[in-house]
N, C-alpha and C positions, 0 to 999 in steps of 0.2 A: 673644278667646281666642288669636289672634296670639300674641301674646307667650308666653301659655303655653304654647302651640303647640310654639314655636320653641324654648322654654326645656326642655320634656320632651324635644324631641327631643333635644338635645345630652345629657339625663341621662341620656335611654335609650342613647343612644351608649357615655356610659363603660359603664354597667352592662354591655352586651354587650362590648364587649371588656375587661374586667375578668370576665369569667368564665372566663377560663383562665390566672386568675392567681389564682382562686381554691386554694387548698391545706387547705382541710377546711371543711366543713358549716356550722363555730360560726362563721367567719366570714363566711358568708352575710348572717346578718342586718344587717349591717352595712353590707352594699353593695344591700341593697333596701328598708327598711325607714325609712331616712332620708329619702329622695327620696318616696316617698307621704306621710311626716308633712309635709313642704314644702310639700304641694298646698293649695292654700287652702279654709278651712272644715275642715281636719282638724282630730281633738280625740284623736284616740289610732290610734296603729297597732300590731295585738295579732297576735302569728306561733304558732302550736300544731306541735307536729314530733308524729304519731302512729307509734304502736308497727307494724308491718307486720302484725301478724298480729291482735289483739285493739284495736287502733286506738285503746289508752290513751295518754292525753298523757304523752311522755317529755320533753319541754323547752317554754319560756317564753321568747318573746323580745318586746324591747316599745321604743315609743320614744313619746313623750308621758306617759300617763300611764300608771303603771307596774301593769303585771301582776301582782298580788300580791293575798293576802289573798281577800277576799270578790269581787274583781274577776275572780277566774278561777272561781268559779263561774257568772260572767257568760259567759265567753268559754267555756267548754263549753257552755253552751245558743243562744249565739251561731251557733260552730261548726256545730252539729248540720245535717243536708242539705244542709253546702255540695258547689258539686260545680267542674267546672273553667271552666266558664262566668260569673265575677262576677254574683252576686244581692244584691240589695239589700232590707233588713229593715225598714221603716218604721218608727217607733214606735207607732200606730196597730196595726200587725199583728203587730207583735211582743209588746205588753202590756204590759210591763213592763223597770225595770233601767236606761232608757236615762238618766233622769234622775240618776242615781247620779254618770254622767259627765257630763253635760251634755249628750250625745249625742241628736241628730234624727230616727240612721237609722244602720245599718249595712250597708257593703258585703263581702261576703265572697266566696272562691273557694276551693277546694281543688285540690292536684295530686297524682297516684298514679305513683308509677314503680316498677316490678317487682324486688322483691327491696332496694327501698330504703325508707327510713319515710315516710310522706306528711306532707303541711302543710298549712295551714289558715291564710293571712290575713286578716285581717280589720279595716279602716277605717271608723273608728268617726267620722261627722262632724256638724256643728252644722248651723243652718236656710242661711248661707251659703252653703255647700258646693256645687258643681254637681255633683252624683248621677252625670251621664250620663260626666262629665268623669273622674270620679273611677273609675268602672265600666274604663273603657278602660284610661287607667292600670294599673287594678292585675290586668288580665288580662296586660296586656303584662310587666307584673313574673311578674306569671306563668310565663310565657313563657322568661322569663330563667331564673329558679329551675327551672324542669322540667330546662333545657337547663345548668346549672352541676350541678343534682346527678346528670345524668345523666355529665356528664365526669367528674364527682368518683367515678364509681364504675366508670366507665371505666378511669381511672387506677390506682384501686384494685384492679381487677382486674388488670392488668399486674402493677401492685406484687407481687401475690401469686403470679399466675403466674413472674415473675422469681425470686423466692422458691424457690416448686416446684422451679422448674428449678435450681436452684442447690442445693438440698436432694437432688433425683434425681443431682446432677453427684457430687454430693460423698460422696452415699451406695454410687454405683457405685465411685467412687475407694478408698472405704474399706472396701467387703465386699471387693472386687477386690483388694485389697493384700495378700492372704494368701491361702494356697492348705490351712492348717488349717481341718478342720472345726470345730472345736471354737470357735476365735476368729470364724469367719466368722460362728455360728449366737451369738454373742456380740456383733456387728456389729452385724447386721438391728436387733434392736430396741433397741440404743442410739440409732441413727440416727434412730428414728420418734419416740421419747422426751428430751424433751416437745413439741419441736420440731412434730412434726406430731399426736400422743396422745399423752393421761397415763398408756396401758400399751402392749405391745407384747407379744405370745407369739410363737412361733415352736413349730411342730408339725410333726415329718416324718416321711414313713411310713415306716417299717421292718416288714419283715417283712409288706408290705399293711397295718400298724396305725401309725395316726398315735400319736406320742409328744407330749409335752411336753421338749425339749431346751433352750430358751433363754425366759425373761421378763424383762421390765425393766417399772418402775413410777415415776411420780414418787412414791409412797409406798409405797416396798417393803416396811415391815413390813404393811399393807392387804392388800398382795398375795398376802403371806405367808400370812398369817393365811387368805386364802381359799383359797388352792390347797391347804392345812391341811384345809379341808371337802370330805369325801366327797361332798356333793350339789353344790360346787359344779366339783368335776371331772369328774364323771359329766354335766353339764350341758353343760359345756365341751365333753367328748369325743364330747356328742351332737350336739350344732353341729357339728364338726368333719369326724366323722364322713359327714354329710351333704354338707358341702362336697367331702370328695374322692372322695365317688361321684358328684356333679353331681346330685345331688338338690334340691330346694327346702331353704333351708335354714330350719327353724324360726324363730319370734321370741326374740331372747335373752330369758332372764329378767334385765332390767337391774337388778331389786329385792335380787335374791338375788345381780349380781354388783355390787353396788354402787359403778354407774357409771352415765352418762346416757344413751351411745349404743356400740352394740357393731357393731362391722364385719369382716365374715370374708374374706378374699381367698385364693385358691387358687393357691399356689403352682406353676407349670407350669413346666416345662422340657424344650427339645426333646419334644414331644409328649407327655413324659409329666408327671401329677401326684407332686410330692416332697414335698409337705407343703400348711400350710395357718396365713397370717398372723392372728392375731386381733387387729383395734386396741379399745381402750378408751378411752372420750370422757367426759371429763366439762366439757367445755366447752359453750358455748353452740354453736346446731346451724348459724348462722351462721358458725361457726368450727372448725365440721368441712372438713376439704378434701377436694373435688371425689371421687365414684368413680372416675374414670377418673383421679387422681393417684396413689390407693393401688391402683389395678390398676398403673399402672407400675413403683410401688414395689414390690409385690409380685414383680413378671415379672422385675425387676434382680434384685430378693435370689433368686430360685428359680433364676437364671441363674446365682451367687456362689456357692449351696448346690449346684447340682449340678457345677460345677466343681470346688469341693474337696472333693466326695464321691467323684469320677471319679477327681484326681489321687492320693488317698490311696489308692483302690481300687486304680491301675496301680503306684503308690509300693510296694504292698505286696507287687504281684506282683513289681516288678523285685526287692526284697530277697530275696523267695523265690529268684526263679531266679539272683543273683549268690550266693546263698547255696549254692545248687547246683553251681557252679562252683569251690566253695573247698572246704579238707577239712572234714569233720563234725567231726574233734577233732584235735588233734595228739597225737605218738604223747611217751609218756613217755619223759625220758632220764634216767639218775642222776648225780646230781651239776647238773643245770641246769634253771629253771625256766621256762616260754616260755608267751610267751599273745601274741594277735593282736588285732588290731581291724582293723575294714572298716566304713568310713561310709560311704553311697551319697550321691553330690551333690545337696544340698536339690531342686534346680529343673531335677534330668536325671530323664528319665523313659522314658529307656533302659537294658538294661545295658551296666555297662561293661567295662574290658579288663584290671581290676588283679587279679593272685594272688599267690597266696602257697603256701609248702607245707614242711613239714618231711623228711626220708626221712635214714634209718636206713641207712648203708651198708654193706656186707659186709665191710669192713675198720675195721670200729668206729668210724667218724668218723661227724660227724654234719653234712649238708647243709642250709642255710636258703637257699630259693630265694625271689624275688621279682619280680613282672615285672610288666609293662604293654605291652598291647597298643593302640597305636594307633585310635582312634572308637570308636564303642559299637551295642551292635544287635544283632540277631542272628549277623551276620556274623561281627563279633567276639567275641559269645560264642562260637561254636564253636573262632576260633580260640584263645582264650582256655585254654580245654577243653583243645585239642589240646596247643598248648605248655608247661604246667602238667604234664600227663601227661607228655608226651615229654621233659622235661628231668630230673622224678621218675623215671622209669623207667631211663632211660638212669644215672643216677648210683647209683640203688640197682644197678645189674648193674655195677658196676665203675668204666667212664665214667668221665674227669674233669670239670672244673666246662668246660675249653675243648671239651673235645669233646664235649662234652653241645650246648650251645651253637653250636657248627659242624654239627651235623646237623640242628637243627632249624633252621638259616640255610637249608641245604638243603632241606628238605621247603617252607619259604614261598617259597622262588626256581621252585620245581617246581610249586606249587599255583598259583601265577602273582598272588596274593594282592597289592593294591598296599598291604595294609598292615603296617606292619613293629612290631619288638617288641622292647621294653628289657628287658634282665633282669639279674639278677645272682645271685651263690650266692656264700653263706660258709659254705666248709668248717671245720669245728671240729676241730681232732683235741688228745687230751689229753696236756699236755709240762708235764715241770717242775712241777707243780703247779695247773698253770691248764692252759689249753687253747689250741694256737694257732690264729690264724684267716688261711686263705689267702679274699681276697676276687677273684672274678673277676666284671667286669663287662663288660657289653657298653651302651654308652652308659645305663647306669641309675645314679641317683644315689645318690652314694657313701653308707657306713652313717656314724653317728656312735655313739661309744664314751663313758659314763657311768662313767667312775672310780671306785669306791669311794670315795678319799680325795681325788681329784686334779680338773682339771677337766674339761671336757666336749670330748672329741676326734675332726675327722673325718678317718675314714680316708681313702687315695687312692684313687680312680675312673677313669674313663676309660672306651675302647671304643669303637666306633660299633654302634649300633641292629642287631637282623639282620633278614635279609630284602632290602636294598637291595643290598650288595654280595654278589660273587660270592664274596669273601676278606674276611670284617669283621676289622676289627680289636679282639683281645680283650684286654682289661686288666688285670693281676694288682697284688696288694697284699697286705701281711702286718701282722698287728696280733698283740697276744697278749691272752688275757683273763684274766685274774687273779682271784680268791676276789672276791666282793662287785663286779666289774663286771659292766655292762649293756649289752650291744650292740642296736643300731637298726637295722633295715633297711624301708626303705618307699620308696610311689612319689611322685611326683615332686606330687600331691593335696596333700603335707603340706608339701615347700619352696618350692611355688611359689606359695602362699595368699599374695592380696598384701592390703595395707589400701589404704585412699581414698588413700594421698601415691602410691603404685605401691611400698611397700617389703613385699619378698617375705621369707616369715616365717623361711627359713633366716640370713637375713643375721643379726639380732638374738636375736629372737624363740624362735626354735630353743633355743641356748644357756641364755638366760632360762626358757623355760619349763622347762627337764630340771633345770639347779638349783630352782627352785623345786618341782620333782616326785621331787626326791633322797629315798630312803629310803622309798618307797610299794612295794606289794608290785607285782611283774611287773604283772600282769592291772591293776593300776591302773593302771600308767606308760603303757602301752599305748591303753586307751582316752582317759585325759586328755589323751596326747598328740597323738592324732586328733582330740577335740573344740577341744584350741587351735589348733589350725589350722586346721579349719573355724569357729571364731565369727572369727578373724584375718580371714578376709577379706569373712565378713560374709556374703556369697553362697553360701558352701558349692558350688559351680557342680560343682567334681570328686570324682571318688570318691579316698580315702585308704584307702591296703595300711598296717599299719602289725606287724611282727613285732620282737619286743622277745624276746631272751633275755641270760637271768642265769646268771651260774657261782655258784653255792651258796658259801656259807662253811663250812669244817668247822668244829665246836665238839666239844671232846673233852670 
């Protein structure tokens, strides 16, 4: 036996390292299977792969004579009480079948590994054959096979975990990308669907009561159809329900939701419960992913929902109170039509420093003031507040536009305030038909003038800021406005909106969008003009003042 000795040993050698070059299961049979048919006296070498759980034969693999037909009813009673130790079936004790094949005796062994399908070899050999010989061999294949399917599922498991993780990467990336509720709870179960389940709900509580706000299905009319049944939302709602009191959650009814496996995950954030994920499986339970995957998934999405439930919550307060800060209405004048827009910066979630205001002077002219204050915050809302009032006040009692503007220089030089504040005012008074306009600015960007007939014109500017010097300097300009023009005033939110090259939206942009906004009534011109220059730059980052008045046309 020397030689054979010497000769198994070098073929057990490849086999063992040829096992980590193994890359799936079916090619198993082919690196163990052939070397026991080799061994002398062999007459068939028959491989069984069973099911993990009911230990029904899922594959066939064979090298001599071939597995097939009436022969694998052989090889199932073959089979039967192998275990991992090689036994050998006499024909004598076995009874019967061996003659079929020509077979003396049968060596068999089986291997079990946890969570993967077992196998079942078995060497089938003539009077030849050395029994003792042939036993050691094919434990040692044994051996081999335990240890390739166990890398094999090794690997597999990386595989999927790499997976996971890439799945969890991509899914924080993409709830995280937005700060809308509405798209975020449209995320979560895009993300899970099909990818990780064939359904996805999303449930959040409001008012203590869980909703149904977002589902996804890979058969969404299916899904349709069931969330359509009163028994099977009341079902839902009671699972749910249970889940974010921390109660045991009942057994789904999988029958009635027509699916294979149902899995509930509790939405948590910062300590507290915001809803409640429900996956739906109808895949094999092999191919469900791990609980502690959809509990992470879960923790992300409930971390994404209460972020843009938080932001839209503080988003709605700062509207509120910069709304408080500007007038409730502006006051009517005859003969001009005036409307206002104010966009709060997508992704500030402070207030901030920009007003506006109309005011009625006691010598009939009429004042459009505008201004911005330097940072955002409370700070600068008060100052905000303050300067809006003080320059309103001071011009309705007489005041002109500079001296309005030189006393509250004073009041922020006195308050000791390090932040300072653009403003401007176009007085309107009525001449000739039209109306003229004295523009005085104090470092605030110039208005642009909307011709009736002509093109689009910006007045002259200038100034410096107040607040910083002791003596600002304030800058005067005169325009005149005519039946069917439109004059512009706003802060610096709407010309400095730049795109991805760095080009800032007054350079072009400006121009282009008020021709193309020629002939919409005031209150449109106004808001379309604020929303092009916040989508211009894409970020919306600043708030935009934006106050638009029209000198009326008469028609006799």
């Amino acid at each position: 036996m020397e030689g054979s000795d010497s000769g198994w040993a070098a073929t057990l050698h490849r086999m063992w390292t040829s096992v980590g070059r193994i890359s799936a299961r079916d090619d198993l049979a082919g690196l163990i299977l052939p070397p026991l048919q080799a061994l002398p006296g062999v007459i068939a070498v028959w491989g069984l792969r069973h099911h993990p759980v009911d230990d029904t034969v899922l594959e066939y693999r064979w090298t001599g004579i071939p597995l097939e037909g009436d022969h694998r009813d052989l090889a199932h009673r073959w089979a039967a009480g192998a275990s991992p130790e090689p036994r050998t079936i006499a024909a004598d004790g076995f009874g019967f079948g061996f003659d079929r094949i020509g077979a003396t005796a049968v060596v068999q062994a089986r291997f079990d590994l946890s969570g993967e399908a077992a196998g079942t070899i078995m060497v089938a050999v003539g009077d030849d054959a050395d029994i003792g010989w042939v036993s050691v061999c094919l434990g040692q294949v044994i051996e081999v096979t335990r240890e390739a399917i166990r890398l094999l599922g090794v690997r597999r498991a990386e595989r999927a975990q790499q997976t996971r993780d890439a799945l969890l990467a991509e899914a924080s990336l993409q709830m995280d990308a937005v700060l809308d509720t509405k798209q975020t709870m449209q995320r979560v179960p895009r993300m899970a669907v099909p990818a990780i389940a064939e359904g996805c709900l999303v449930y959040v509580c409001e008012d203590g009561k869980p909703v149904l706000r977002s589902s996804v299905h890979v058969d969404m009319r299916r899904l349709n159809g069931l969330l359509r049944d009163p028994e099977v939302r009341d079902h839902l709602a009671h699972l749910v329900n249970h889940a974010v009191q921390g109660a045991d959650i009942p057994a789904a009814d999988t029958g009635l939701l027509a699916t294979r496996t149902v899995n509930l995950q509790v939405l948590k954030a910062r300590g507290e419960v915001v809803g409640t994920l429900v996956f739906l499986f109808d895949r094999d339970d092999s191919s469900v992913p791990p609980v502690s995957f959809l509990r992470d998934l879960a923790s992300r999405a409930a971390l994404a929902i209460d972020n843009s439930t938080r932001y839209e919550r503080r988003r709605r307060d700062v509207v509120t109170m910069q709304q408080h800060l500007l007038p409730t209405r502006l006051p009517d004048v005859d003969g001009l039509s005036v409307a206002a827009s104010y966009l709060v910066g997508d992704r500030i979630l402070e207030v901030g420093g920009d007003f506006y205001d109309l005011v009625l002077c006691d010598d009939g002219s009429v004042a459009a003031i505008i201004g911005d204050v330097c940072g955002r915050g409370v700070d600068a809302a008060a100052l905000t507040g303050m300067a809006r009032h003080t320059i309103a006040a001071l011009l309705q009692e007489g005041a002109s536009p500079a001296r309005a503007m030189s006393r509250l220089n004073t009041r922020l030089r006195l308050d000791g305030s390090w932040r300072f504040v653009t403003g401007g005012v176009a007085r309107l008074q009525r001449h000739d038909g039209g109306l003229a306009v004295e523009w005085t600015s104090a470092g605030h960007p110039a208005p642009v003038l909307l011709r009736r007939d002509g093109p689009v014109e910006r007045v002259a500017g200038g100034g410096t800021a107040l607040g910083i010097l002791a003596d600002p300097r304030i800058a005067r300009s005169e325009t005149f406005l005519a039946p069917g023009d439109t004059l512009f005033i706003f802060t610096d939110g709407l010309t400095e909106s730049r795109d991805s090259a760095g080009t800032m939206f007054e350079e072009v942009a400006l121009g282009q969008t008020l021709e193309r906004l020629r002939g919409l009534p005031v209150d449109v011109l106004a808001h379309e003009l604020s929303r092009a220059a916040a989508s211009y730059s894409g970020s919306g980052a600043d708030d935009i003042a934006v106050l638009a008045i029209h000198a009326e046309e008469k028609h006799p």
